[in-house]
Backbone as JSON, one array per atom type, in Angstrom:
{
  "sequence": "XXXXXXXXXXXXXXXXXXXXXXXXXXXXXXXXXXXXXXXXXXXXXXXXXXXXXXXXXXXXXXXXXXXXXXXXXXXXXXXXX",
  "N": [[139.11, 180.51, 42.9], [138.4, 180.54, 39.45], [136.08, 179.73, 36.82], [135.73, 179.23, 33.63], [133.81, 178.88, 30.62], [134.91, 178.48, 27.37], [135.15, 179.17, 23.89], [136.5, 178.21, 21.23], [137.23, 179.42, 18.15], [138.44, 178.03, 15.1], [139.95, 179.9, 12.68], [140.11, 180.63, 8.72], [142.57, 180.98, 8.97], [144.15, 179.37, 10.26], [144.7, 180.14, 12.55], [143.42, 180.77, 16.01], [140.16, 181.9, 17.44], [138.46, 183.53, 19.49], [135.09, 184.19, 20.92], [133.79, 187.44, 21.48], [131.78, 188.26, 23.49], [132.67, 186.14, 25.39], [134.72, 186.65, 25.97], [134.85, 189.29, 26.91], [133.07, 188.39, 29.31], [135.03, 187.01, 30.72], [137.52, 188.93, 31.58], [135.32, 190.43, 33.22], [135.07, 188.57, 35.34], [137.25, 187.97, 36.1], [138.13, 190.62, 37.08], [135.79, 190.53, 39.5], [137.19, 188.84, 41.04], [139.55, 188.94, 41.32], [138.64, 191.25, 43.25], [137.38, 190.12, 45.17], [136.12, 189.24, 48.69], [139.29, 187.67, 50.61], [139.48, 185.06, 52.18], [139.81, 186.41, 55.94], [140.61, 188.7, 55.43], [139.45, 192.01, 54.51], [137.68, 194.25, 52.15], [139.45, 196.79, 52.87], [142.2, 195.55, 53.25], [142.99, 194.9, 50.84], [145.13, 196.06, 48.01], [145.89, 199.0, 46.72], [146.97, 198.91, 44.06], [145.46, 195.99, 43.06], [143.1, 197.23, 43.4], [142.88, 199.16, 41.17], [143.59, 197.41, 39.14], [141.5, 195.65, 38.41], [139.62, 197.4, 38.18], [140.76, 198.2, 35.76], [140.63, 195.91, 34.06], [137.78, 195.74, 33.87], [137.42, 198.52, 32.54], [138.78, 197.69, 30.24], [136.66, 195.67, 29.28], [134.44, 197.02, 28.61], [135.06, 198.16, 26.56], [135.68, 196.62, 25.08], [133.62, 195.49, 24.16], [132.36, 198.46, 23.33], [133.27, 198.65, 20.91], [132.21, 196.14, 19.6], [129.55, 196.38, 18.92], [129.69, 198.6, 17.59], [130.42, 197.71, 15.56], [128.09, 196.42, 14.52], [125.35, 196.19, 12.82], [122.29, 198.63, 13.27], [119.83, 197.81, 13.59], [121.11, 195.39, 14.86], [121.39, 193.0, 13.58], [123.64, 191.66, 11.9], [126.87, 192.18, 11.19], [127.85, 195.64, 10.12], [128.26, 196.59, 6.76]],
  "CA": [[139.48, 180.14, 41.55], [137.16, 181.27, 38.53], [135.93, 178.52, 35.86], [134.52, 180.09, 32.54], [134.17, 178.42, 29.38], [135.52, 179.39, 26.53], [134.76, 178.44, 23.12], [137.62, 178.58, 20.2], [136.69, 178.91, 16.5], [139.33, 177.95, 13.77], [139.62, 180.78, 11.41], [140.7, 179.81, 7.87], [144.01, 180.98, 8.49], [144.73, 178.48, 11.4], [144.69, 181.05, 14.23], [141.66, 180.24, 16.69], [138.82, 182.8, 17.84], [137.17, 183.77, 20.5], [133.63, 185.24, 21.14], [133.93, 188.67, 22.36], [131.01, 188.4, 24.54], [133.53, 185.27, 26.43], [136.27, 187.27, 26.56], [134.46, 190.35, 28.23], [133.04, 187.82, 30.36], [136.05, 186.67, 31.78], [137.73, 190.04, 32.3], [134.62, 190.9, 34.13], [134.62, 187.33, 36.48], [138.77, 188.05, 36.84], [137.99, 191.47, 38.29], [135.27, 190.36, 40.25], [137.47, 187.66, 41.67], [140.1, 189.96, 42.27], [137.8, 192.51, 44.38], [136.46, 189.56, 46.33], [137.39, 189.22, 50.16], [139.74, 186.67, 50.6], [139.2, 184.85, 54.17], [139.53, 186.69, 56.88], [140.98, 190.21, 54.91], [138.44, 192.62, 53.33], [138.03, 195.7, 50.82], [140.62, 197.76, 52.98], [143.15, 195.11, 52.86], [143.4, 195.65, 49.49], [145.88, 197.57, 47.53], [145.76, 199.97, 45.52], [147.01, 198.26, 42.9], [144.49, 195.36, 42.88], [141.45, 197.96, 42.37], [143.04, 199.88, 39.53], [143.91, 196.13, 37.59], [139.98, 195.12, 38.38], [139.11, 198.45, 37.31], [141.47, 198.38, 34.4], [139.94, 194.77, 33.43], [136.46, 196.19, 33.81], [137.29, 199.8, 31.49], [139.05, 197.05, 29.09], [135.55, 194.82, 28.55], [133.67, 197.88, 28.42], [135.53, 199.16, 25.51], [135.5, 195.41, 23.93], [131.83, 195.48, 24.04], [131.54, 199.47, 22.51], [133.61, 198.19, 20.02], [131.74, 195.19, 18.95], [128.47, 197.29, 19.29], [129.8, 199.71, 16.38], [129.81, 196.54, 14.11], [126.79, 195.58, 14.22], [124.3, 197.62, 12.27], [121.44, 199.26, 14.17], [118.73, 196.44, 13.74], [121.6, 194.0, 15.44], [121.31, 191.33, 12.96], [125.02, 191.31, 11.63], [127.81, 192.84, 10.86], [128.06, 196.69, 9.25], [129.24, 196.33, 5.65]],
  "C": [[138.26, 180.31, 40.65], [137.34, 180.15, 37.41], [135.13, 179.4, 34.96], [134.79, 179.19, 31.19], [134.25, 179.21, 28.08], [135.41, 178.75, 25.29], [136.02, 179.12, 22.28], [137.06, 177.98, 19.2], [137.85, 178.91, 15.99], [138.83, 179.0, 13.23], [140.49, 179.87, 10.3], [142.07, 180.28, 7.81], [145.32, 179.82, 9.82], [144.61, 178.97, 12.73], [143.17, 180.38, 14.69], [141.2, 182.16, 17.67], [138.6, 182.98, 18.92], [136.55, 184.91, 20.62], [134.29, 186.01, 21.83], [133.0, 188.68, 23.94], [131.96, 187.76, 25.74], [134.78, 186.17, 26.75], [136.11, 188.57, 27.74], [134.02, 189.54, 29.56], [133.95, 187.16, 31.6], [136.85, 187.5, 32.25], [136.67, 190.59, 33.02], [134.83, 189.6, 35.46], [136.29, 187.44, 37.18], [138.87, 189.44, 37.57], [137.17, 191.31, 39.28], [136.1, 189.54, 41.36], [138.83, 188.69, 42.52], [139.59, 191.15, 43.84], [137.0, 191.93, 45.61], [137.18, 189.45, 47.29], [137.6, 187.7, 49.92], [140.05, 185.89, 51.97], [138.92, 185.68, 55.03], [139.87, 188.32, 56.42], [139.59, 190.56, 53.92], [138.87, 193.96, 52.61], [139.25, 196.29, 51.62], [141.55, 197.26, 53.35], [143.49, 195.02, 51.99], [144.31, 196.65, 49.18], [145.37, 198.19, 46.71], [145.81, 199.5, 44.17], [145.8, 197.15, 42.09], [143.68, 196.29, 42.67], [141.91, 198.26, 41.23], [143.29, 198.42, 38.98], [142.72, 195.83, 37.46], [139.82, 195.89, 38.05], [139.63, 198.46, 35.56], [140.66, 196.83, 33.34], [138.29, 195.14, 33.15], [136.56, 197.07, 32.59], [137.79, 198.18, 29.76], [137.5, 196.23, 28.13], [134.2, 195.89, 28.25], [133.93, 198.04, 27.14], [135.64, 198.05, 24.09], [133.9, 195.84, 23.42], [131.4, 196.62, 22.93], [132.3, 198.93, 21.19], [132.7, 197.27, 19.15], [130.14, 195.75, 18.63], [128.44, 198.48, 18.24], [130.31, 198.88, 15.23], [129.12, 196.24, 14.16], [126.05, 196.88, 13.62], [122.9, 197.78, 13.16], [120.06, 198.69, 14.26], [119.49, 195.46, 14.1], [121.27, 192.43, 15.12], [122.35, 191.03, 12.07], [125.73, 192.49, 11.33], [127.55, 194.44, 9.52], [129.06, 196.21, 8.0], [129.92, 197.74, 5.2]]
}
């Protein structure tokens, strides 16, 4: 079982937030958790399926990250206007 904290901001329209960095972090700790052996079965008890969703959770926080990484301006001290 995987424990991550998670922080939620109010925006002013009522919806709530969350940090990108937390969110990649937990698609990275839910594929890890996926890909881990589970008792006595290892990697080639695994399906198929399980790698590609840990993979697919992995390409997903990758692509959060380049994302958030092409707002920031190139001295990484806020947001591109």
């Amino acid at each position: 079982m995987i424990s991550v904290a998670i922080s939620l901001i109010p925006a002013t329209d009522g919806q709530l937030l969350i940090p990108a960095a937390q969110v990649t972090a937990l698609l990275r700790t839910m594929a890890d958790d996926l890909l881990a052996p589970a008792g006595a079965e290892d990697a080639q008890g695994r399906s198929r399926t399980v790698d590609e969703a840990a993979g697919a959770m992995n390409q997903l926080a990758d692509h959060l990250d380049v994302e958030c990484i092409a707002c920031t301006d190139d001295r990484g001290d806020g947001p591109r206007r």
